[in-house]
Steps between C-alpha positions, in 0.01 A plus 500: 500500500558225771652166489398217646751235531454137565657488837261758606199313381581197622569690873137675433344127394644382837400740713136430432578190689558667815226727492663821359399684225550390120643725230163535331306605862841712527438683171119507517557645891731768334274646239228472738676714744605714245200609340314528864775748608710606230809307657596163582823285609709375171459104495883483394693756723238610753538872441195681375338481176268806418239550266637666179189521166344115521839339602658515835883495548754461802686818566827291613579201258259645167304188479123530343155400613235479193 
């Protein structure tokens, strides 16, 4: 399981403001990517997440994408 803390929304919430992607488009590019290729970047560490049953998870820091 991920956390989310509030510095790191409030950097995500800003950097819609200068044109980068939010957390949700960040999350929602992930599974996308995941499911289309069985891999994807994590959207905390930026290793690689793989597909594992209906859940995909990052094979450096653990976190989970369901």
């Amino acid at each position: 399981m991920t956390t989310i803390t509030a510095p790191l929304l409030a950097r995500a919430e800003q950097s819609a403001d200068v044109g980068e992607l939010t957390l949700e488009q960040r999350l929602g590019g992930a599974w996308q990517e995941l499911h289309d290729h069985g891999a994807a970047a994590c959207p905390v560490c930026g290793d690689r997440v793989t597909l594992a049953g209906d859940a995909g998870r990052c094979d450096r820091c653990g976190s989970e994408l369901r």
